[in-house]
TORVEX-717698 format. One record per atom (N, C-alpha, C): residue in one letter; x, y, z. Coordinates in steps of 0.1 Angstrom, whole numbers, plus 5000, padded with zeros to 4 digits. Example, Ala and Ser with C-alpha at 12.3 -4.5 7.8 and 13.67 -1.06 7.14 Angstrom:
BEGIN
A513249435078/A512349555078/A513249675078/S512849785071/S513749895071/S512950005079/
# end
This chain:
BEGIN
X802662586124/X802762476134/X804262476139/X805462476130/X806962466132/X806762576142/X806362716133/X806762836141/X806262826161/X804962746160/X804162726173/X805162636185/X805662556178/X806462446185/X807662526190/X808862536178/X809662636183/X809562766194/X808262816195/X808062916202/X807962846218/X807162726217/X807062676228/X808162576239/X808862566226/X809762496233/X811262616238/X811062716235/X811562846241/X811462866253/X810162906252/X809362936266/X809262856278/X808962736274/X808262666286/X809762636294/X810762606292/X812462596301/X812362736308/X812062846304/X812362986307/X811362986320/X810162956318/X809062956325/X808962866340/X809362756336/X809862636347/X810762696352/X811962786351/X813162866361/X812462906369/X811762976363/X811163136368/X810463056379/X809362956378/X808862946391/X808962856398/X810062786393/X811062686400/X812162746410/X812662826403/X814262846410/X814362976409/X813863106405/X814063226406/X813363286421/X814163416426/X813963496438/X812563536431/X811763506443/X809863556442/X809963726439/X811163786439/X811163936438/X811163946423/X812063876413/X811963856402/X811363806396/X809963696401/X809363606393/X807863766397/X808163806404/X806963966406/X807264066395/X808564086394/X809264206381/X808764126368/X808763996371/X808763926352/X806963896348/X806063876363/X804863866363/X804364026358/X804664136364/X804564236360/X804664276347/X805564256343/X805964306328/X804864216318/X804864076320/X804064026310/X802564056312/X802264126326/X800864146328/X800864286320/X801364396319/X801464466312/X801464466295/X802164366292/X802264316276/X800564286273/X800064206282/X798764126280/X797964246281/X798264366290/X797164466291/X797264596282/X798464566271/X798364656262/X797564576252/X797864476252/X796864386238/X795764416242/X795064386255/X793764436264/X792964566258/X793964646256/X793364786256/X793464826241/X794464766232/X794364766221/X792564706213/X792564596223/X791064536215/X790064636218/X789864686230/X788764766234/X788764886226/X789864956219/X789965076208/X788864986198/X789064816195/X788464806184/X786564796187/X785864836200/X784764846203/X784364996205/X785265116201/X784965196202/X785165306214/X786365246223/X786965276237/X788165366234/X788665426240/X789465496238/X790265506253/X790665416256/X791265376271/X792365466281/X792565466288/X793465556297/X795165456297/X795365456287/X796365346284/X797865396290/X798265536294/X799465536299/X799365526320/X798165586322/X797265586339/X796965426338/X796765336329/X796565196335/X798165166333/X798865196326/X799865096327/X801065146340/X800865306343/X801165356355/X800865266368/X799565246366/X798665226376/X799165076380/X799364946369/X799364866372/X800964826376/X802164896369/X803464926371/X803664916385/X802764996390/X803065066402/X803164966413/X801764886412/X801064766419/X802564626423/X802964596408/X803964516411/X805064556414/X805664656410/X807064726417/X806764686435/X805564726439/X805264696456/X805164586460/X804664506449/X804764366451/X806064346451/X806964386442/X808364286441/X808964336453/X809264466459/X809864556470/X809364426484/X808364416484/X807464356497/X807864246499/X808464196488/X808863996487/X810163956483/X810764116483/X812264126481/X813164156495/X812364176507/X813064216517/X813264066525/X812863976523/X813063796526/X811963796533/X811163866538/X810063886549/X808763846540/X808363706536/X806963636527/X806063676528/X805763746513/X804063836519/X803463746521/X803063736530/X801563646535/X800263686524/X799463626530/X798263616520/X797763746529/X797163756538/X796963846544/X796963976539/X798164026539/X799064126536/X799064166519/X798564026512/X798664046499/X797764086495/X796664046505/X794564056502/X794664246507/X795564286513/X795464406515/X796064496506/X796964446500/X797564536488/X797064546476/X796264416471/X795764376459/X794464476462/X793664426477/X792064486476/X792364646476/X793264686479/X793564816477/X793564906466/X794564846458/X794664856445/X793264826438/X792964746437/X790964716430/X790364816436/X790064846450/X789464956453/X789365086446/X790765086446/X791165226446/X791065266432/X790865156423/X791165206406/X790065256401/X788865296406/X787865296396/X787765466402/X788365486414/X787965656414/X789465716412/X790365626409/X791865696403/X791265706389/X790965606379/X790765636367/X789865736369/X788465766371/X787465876375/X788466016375/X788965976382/X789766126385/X790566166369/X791366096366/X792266076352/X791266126346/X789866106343/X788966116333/X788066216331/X788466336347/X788166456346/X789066576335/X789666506332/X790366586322/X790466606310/X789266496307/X788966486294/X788066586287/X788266666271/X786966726270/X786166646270/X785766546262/X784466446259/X784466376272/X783266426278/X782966376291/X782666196291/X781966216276/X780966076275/X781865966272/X782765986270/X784165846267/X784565856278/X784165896291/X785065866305/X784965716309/X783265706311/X782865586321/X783265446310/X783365456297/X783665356292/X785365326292/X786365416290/X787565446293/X787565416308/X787165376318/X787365346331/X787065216329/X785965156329/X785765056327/X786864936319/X787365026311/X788464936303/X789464886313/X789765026315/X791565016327/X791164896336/X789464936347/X789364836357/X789364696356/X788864676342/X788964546335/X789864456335/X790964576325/X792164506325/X793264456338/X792864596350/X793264526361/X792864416369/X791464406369/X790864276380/X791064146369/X791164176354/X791364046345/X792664006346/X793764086344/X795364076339/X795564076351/X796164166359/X796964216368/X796564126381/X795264166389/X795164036400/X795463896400/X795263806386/X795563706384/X796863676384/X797763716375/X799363756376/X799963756388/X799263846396/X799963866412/X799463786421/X798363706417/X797963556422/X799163446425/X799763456408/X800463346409/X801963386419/X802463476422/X803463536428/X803563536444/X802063516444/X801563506460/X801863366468/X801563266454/X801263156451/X802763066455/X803263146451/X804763106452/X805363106465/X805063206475/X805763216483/X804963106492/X803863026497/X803362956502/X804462776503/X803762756512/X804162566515/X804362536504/X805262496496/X805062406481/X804462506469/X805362676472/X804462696463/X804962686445/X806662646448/X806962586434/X806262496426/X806762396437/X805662276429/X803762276430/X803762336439/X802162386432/X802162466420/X802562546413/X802462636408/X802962536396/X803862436393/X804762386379/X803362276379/X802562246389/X801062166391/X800162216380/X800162366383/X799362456375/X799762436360/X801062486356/X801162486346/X800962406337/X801162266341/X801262106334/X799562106338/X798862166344/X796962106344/X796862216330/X797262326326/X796962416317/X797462406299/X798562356302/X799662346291/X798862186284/X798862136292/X798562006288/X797461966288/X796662036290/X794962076288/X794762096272/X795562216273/X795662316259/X796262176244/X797262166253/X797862056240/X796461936238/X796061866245/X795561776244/X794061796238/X793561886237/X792262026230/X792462026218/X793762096215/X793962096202/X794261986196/X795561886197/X795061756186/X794061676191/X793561686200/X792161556197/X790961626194/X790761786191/X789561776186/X790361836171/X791761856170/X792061846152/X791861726148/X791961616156/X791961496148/X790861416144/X789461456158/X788861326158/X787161396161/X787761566167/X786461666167/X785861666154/X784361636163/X783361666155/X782261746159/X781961766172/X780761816178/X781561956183/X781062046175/X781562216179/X780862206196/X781862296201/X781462386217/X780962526213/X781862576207/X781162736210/X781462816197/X780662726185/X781162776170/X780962986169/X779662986178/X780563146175/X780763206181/X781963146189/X783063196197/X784163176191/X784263016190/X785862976186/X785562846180/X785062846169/X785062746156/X785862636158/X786962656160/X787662516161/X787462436172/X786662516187/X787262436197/X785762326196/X786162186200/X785062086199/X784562036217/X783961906217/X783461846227/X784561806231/X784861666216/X785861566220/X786861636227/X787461776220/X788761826224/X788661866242/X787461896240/X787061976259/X787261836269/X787161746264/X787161636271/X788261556268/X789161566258/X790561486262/X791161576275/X791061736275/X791861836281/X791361786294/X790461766298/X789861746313/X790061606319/X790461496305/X791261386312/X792661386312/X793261476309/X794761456306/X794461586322/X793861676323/X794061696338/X794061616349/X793561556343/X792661466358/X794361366358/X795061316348/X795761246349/X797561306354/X797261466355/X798461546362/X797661536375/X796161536380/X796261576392/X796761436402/X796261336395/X796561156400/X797961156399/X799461206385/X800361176392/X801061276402/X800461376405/X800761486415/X800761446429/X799561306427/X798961306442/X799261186443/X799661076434/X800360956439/X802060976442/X802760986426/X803961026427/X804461156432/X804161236444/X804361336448/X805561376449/X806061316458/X807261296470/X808361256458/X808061166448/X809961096440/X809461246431/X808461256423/X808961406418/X809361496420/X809161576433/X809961676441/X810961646447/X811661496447/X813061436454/X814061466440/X813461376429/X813761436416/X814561556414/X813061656416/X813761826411/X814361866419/X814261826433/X815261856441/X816661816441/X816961696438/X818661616437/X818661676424/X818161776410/X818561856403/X818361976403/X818662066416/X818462156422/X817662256414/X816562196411/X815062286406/X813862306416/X814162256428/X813562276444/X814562296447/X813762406463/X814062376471/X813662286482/X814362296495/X813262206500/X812262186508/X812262376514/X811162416510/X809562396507/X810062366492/X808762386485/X808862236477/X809062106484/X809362006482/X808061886479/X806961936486/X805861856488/X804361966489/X803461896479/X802061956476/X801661936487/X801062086493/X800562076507/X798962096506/X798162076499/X796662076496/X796161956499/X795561996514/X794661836516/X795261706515/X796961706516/X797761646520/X797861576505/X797461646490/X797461566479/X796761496481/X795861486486/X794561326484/X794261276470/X794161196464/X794161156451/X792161206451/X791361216456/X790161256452/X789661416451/X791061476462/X790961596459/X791661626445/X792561566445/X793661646432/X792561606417/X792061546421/X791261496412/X790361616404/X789261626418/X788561706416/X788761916413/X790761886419/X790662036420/X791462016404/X791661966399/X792361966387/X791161976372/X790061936376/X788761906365/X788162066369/X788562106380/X787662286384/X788962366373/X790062336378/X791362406373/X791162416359/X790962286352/X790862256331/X789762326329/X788462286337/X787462386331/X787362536332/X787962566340/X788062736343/X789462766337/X789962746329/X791362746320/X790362716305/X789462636305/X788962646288/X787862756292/X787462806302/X786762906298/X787563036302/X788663066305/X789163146304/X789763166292/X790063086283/X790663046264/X789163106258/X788163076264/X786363126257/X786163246255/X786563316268/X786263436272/X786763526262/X788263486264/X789263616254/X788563556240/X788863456235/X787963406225/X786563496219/X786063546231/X784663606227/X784963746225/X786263806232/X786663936231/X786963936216/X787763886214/X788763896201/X787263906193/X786463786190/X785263786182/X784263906182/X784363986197/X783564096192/X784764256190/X785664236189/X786864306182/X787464276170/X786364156162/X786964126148/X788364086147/X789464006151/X790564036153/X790663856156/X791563776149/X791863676154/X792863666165/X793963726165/X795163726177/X794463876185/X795063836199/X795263996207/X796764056203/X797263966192/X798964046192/X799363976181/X801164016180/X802363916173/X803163876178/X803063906193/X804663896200/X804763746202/X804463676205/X804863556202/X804463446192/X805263456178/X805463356167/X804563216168/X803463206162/X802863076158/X801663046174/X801563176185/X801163216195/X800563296194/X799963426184/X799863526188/X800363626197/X799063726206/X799863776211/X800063716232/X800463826240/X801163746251/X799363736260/X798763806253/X797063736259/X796663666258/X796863586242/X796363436239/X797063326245/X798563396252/X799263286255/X798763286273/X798163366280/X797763366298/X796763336299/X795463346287/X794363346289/X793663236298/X793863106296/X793562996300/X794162976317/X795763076320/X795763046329/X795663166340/X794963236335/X794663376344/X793063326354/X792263246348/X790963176357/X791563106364/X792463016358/X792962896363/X793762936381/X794663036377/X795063106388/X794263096397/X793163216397/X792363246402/X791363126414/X791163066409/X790762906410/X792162846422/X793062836419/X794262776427/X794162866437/X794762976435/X794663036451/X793863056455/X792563046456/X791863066463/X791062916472/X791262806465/X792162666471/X793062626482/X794062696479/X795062706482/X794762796496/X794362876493/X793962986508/X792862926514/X791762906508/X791162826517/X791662716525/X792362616521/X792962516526/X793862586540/X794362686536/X794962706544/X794462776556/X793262796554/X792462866564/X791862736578/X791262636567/X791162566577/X791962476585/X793362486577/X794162416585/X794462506599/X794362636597/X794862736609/X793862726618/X792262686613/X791462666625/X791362566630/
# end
């Protein structure tokens, strides 16, 4: 528990820079790298199902993906969504007959299709979501949307674990994840609901706040989703917690059919850096696509 705290209280200051106050070119080099960490643990579990993965062609492959990302959002010129939907669908497209190809080289023909399957995995799971949030960033508000994110996920997570350590009794998904309960799934989903209400009432003095302590810009000063409506934030916050605990299930179920409690060690009282994204790799996923929508219909 010390070791868990200490770890977290490391992180999370590091983490608020990064998508607070750091160049989008750098918060793409730092997204990259940790999407890589999470997709060696990725590929490490899959060895434990009997896979034997293309582990130096995925991490080429996905290296490759965010170096273009950081180049593209390092020239001051904001990749638009547009432009991002064509880099990313490119990259997804393109992986499943790059690995194919990689996999003509194999003598054992019959470990190809399963060794592809891994890589494409770990890319549409790790990698798209990661460069979600990067996208995420360069939008209307996309600091303070994104520190939105983290406090619906973080504080989900925290509030899961001590109320169903304390007061869980009714298992969710005993063989999955034994510890996690009802009670706990349901503090997490009201402690969301209670970031998305102060998001959407106290908007404006929070981001005047982090602004007069130059953690905004100004910019990215005010939540531009549906103008913060307190029924939306409501609602997009209860989609956000529950696609964040079933993203914590999922890897959950991986580890469980890889025998393996952590995906890692790299982070102390954390495991590894997949136990630490899991929850908010759906979660991503879920925001921007929100977020894009919203912005779609504002353009029409």
């Amino acid at each position: 528990m010390i070791q868990r705290i200490l770890t977290a209280l490391v992180l999370i200051p590091i983490v608020l820079l990064l998508i607070l106050r750091a160049p989008i070119w750098l918060l793409a080099i730092v997204a990259g790298i940790v999407a890589l960490l999470a997709i060696r643990e990725f590929l490490e579990l899959t060895r434990r199902y009997g896979v034997e993965p293309f582990t130096v062609g995925t991490y080429v492959y996905v290296g490759l993906f965010f170096v273009l990302l950081a180049i593209r959002v390092g020239d001051d010129k904001p990749l638009r969504t547009s432009a991002f939907m064509v880099l990313s669908g490119l990259f997804a497209a393109l992986a499943p007959f790059v690995f194919l190809t990689i996999g003509m080289r194999r003598q054992e023909l019959r470990s190809v299709y399963p060794a592809v399957a891994a890589s494409v995995a770990a890319f549409a799971y790790i990698a798209i979501p990661m460069s979600m949030l990067v996208d995420l960033r360069q939008w209307s508000a996309g600091a303070f949307t994104l520190l939105y994110l983290m406090l619906v996920v973080w504080l989900g997570d925290i509030f899961a674990y001590f109320v169903g350590k304390s007061i869980g009794r009714h298992k969710m998904a005993p063989r999955i994840s034994p510890g996690k309960t009802w009670e706990g799934a349901a503090a997490s989903i009201l402690s969301s609901v209670g970031v998305g209400i102060l998001f959407s009432v106290y908007s404006e003095p929070i981001s005047n706040f982090l602004f007069a302590h130059h953690l905004l810009t100004q910019y990215s000063s005010m939540l531009n989703m549906q103008h913060g409506s307190p029924r939306f934030m409501i609602m997009l916050s209860v989609v956000l917690n529950i696609a964040a605990q079933l993203g914590d299930l999922v890897e959950s179920a991986i580890k469980r059919g890889a025998d393996v409690k952590d995906s890692g060690a790299i982070l102390p009282g954390h495991g590894g850096m997949l136990d630490r994204i899991d929850a908010l790799l759906f979660a991503a996923v879920i925001l921007w696509f929100a977020d894009a929508g919203n912005a779609f219909l504002n353009f029409l």
